[in-house]
DRENDO-1510 file (C-alpha; in Angstrom, 1 decimal, always signed):
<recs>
REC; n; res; u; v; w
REC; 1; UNK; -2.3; -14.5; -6.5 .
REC; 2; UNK; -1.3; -16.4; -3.3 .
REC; 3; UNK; +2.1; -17.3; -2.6 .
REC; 4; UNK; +4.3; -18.9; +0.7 .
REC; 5; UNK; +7.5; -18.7; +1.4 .
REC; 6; UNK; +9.7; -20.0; +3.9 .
REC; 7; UNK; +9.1; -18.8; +7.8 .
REC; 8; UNK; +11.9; -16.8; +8.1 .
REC; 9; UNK; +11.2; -12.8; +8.2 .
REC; 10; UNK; +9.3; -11.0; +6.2 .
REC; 11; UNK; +9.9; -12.7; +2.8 .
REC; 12; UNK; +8.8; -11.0; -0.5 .
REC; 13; UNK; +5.9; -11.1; -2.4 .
REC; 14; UNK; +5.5; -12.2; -5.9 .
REC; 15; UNK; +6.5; -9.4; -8.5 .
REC; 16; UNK; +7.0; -10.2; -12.2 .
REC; 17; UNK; +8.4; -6.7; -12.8 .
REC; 18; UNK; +11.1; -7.5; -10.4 .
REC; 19; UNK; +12.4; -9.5; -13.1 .
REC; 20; UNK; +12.2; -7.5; -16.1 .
REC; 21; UNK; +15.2; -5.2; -17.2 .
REC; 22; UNK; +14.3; -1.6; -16.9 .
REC; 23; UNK; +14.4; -3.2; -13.1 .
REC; 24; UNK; +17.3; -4.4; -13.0 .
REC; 25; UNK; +18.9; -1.2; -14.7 .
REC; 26; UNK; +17.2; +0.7; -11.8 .
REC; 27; UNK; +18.5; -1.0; -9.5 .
REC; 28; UNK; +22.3; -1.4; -11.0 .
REC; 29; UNK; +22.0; +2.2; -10.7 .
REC; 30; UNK; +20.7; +2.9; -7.6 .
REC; 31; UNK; +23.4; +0.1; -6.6 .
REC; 32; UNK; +26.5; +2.5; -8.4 .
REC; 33; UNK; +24.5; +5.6; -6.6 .
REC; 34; UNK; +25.5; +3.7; -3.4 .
REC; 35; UNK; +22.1; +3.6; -2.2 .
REC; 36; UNK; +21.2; +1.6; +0.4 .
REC; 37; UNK; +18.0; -0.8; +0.7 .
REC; 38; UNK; +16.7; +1.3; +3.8 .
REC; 39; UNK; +17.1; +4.4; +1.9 .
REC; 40; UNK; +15.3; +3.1; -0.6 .
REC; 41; UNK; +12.7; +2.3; +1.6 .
REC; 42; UNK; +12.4; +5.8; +3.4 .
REC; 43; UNK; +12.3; +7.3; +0.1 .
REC; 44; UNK; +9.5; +5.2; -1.0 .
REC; 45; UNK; +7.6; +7.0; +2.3 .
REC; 46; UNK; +8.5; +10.7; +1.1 .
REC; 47; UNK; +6.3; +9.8; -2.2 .
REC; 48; UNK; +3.2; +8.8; -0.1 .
REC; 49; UNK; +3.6; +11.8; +1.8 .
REC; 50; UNK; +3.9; +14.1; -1.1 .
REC; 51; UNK; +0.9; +11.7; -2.6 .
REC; 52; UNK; -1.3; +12.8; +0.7 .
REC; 53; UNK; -0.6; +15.7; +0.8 .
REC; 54; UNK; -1.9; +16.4; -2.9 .
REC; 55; UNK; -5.1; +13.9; -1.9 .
REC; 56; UNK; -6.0; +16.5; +1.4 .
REC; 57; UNK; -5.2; +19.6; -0.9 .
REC; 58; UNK; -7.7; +18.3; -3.3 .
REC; 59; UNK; -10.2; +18.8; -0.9 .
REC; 60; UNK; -9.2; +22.2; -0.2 .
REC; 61; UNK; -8.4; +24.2; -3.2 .
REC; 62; UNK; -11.0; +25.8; -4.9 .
REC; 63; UNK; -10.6; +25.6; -8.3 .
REC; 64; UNK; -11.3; +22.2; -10.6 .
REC; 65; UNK; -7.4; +23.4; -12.4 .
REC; 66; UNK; -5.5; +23.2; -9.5 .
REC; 67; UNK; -7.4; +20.2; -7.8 .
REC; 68; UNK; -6.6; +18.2; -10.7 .
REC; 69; UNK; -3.0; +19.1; -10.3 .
REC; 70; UNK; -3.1; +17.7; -6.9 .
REC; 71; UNK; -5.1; +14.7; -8.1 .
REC; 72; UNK; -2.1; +14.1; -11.2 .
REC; 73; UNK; +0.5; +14.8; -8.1 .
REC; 74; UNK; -1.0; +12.0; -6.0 .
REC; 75; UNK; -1.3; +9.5; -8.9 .
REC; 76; UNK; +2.1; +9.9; -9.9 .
REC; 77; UNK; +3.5; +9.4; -6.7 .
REC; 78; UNK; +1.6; +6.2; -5.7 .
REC; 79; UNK; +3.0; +4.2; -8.6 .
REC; 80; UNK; +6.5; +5.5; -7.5 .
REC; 81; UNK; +5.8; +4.6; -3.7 .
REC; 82; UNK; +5.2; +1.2; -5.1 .
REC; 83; UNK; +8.3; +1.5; -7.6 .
REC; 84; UNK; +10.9; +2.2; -4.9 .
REC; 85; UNK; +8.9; -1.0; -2.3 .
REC; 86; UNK; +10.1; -2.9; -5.1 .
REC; 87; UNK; +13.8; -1.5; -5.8 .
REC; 88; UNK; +14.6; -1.7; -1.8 .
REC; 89; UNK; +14.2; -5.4; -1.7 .
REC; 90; UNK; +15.7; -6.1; -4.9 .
REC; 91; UNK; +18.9; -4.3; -3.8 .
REC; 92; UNK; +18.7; -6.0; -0.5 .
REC; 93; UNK; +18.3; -9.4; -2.2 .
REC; 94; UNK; +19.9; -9.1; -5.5 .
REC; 95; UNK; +23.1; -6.5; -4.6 .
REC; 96; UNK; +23.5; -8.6; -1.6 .
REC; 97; UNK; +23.2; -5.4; +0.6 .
REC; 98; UNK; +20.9; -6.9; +3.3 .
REC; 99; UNK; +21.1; -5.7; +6.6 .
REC; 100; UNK; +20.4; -6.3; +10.3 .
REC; 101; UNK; +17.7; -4.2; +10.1 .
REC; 102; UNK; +16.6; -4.6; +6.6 .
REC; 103; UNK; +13.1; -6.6; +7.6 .
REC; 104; UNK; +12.1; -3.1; +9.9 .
REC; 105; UNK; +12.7; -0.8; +7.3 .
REC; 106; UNK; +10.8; -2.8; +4.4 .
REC; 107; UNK; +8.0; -3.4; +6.9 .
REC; 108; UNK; +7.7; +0.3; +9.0 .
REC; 109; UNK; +7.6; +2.7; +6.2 .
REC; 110; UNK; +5.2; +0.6; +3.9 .
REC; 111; UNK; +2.8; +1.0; +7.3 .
REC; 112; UNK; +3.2; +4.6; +7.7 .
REC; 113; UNK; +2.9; +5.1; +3.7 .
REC; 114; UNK; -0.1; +3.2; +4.2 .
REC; 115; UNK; -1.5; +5.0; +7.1 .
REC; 116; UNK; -0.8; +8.6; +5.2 .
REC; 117; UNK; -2.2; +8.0; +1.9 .
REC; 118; UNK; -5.7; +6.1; +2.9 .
REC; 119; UNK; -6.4; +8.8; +5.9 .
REC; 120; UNK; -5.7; +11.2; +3.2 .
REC; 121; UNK; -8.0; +9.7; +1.2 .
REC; 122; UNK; -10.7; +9.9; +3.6 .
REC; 123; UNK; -10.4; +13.9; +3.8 .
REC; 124; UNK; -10.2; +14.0; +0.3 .
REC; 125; UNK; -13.8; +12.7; -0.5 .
REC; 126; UNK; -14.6; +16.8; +0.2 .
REC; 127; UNK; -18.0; +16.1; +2.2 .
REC; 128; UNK; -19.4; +13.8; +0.3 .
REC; 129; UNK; -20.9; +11.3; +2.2 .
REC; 130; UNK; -21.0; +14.2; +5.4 .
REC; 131; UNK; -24.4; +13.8; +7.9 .
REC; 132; UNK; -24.0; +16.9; +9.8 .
REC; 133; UNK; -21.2; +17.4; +11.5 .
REC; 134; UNK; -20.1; +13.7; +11.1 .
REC; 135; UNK; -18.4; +13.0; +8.1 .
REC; 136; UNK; -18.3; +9.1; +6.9 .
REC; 137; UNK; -15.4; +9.7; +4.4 .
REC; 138; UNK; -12.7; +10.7; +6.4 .
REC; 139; UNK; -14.2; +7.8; +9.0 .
REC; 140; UNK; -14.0; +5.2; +6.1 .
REC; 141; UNK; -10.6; +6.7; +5.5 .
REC; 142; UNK; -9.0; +6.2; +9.2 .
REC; 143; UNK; -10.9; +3.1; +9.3 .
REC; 144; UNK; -9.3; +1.7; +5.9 .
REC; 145; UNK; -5.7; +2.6; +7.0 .
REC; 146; UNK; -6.5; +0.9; +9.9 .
REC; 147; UNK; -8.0; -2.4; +8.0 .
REC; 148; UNK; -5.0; -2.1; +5.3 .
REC; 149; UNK; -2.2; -2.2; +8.0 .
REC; 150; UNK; -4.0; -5.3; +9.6 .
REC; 151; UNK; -3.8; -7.0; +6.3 .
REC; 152; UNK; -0.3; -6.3; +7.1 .
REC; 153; UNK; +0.0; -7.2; +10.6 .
REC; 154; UNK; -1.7; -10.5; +9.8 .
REC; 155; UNK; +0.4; -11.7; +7.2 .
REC; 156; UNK; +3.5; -11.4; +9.5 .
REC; 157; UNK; +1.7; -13.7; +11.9 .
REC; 158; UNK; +2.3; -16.5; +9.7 .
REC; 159; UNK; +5.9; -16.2; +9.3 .
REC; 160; UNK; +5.7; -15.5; +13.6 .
REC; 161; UNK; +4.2; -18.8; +14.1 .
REC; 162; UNK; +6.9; -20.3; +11.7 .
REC; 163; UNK; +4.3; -21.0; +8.5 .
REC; 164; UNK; +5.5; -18.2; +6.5 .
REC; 165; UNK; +3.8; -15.2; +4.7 .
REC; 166; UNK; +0.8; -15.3; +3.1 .
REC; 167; UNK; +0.2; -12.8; +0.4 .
REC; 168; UNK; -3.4; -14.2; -0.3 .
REC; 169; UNK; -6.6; -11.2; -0.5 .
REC; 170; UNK; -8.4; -9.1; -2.7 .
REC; 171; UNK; -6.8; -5.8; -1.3 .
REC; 172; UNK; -3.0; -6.8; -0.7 .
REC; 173; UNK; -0.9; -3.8; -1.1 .
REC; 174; UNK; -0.3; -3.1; -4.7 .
REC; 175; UNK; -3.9; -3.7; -5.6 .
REC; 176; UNK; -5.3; -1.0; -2.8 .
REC; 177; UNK; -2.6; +1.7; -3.9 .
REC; 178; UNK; -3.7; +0.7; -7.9 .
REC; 179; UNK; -7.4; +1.9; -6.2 .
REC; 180; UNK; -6.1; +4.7; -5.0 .
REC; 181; UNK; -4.8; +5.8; -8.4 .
REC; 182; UNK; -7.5; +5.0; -10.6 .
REC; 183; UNK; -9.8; +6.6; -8.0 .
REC; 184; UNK; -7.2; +10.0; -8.5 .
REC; 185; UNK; -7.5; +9.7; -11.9 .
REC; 186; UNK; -11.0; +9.2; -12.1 .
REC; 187; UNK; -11.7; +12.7; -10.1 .
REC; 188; UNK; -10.4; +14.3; -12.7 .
REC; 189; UNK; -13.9; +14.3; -14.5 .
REC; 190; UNK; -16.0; +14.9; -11.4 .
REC; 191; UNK; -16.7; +18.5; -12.4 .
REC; 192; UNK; -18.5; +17.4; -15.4 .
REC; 193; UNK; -21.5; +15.8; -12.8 .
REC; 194; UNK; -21.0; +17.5; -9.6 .
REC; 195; UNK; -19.8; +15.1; -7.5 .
REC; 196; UNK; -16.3; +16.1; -6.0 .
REC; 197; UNK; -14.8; +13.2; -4.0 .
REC; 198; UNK; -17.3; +10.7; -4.9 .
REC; 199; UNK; -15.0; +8.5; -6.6 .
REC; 200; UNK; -12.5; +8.9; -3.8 .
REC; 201; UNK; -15.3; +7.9; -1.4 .
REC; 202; UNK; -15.9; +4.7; -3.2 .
REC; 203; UNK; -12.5; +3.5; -3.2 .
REC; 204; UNK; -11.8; +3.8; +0.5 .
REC; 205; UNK; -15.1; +1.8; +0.8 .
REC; 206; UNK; -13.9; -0.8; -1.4 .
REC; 207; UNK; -10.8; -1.0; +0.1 .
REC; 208; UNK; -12.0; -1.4; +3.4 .
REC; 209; UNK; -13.9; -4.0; +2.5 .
REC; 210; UNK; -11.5; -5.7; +0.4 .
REC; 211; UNK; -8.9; -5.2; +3.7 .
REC; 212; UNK; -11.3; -7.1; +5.6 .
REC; 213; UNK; -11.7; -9.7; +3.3 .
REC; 214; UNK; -8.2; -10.3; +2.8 .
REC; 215; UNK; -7.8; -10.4; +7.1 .
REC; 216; UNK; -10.5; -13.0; +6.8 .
REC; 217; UNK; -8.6; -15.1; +4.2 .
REC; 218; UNK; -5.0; -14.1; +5.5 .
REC; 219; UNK; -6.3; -15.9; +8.7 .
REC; 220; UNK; -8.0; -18.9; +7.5 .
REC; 221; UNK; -4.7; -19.9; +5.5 .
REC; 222; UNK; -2.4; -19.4; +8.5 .
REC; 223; UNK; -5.1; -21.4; +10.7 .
REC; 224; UNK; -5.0; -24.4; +8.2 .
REC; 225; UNK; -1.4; -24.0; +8.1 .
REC; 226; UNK; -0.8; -24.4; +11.5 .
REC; 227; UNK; -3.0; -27.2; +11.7 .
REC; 228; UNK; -1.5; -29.2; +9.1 .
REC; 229; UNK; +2.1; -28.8; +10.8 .
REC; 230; UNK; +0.8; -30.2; +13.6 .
REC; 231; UNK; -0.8; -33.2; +12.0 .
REC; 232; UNK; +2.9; -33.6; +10.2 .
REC; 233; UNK; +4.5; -33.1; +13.8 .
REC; 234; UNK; +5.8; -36.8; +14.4 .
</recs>
């Protein structure tokens, strides 16, 4: 789904949960808690890195038991990384608790959460796709942090350049993280073929290239956007 909002910031992307009321409750009592939005937010990092870290010791533990615990941590903690994205702007917006530096600290974290769990991915894939010494997976990995934060990087150029942010792309945020955990979840049953990290493989592939597309698209609406203020420049 695309969606612009007004140049100012960083904005915030469409979420229908946002409005639902287990949210609210959440964030009523993260509110009473005394919680603040950029607490919220550096909290939301602590899940990807406890998500990582169960993604790289999947690749390193020996037994199928206690790699699919690792796999279960990882896909538990994604969905709450993405949980607590969402509770830090609706207690910034919402609560009216907004600060001066509420834009760096929804924007930072969600790049180094990012940056941990797709590099982690990328060791997880266990050899898979190895030639040698070289091994593609963790390069796919490290190279689809790299696309995903651009995604990122490029959507803020919009509101830069005063057209606002474009959430347009196959691999926005939620949907490469949802990737992430069906991928987790589908490891689970690699011991019945053999084929440890495959699935894990495939989605840093596919959300490399969906980062790429969404770059490409991300770019092409900013580009008309910018043209067509200009032609409405008097």
């Amino acid at each position: 789904m695309s969606e612009t909002n007004s140049p100012q910031g960083t904005d915030r992307r469409a979420i229908p949960q946002r409005s639902t009321g287990w949210a609210a409750k959440l964030a009523d009592a993260m509110y009473a808690a005394k919680l603040t939005p950029n607490m919220v937010s550096v909290g939301s990092v602590i899940f990807a890195v406890i998500g990582a870290a169960g993604l790289i010791a999947s690749a390193l533990v020996t037994t199928d038991s206690a790699r699919a615990v690792c796999l279960v941590v990882t896909a538990s903690c994604i969905p709450l990384r993405l949980l607590l994205n969402m509770l830090d702007g609706m207690l910034a917006v919402e609560k009216g608790m907004h600060t001066p530096t509420g834009d760096l600290f929804n924007e930072v974290p969600d790049r180094i959460a990012d940056l941990v769990l797709l590099a982690a991915a990328g060791y997880a894939t266990a050899g898979i796709w190895a030639v040698g010494e070289f091994d593609w997976g963790v390069v796919l990995g490290w190279m689809a942090a790299a696309a995903a934060i651009l995604t990122a990087y490029v959507r803020t150029l919009g509101a830069a350049n005063g057209v606002g942010n474009f959430f347009d792309g196959p691999m926005a945020k939620p949907a490469r993280m949802w990737v992430l955990v069906v991928a987790s979840l589908a490891s689970l049953f690699e011991p019945l073929f053999n084929g440890r990290g495959l699935f894990l493989a495939i989605a840093v592939a596919l959300i490399l290239l969906g980062s790429v597309v969404t770059v490409i698209m991300r770019l092409n609406r900013i580009s008309q956007a910018l043209h067509a203020q200009k032609v409405e420049t008097p």
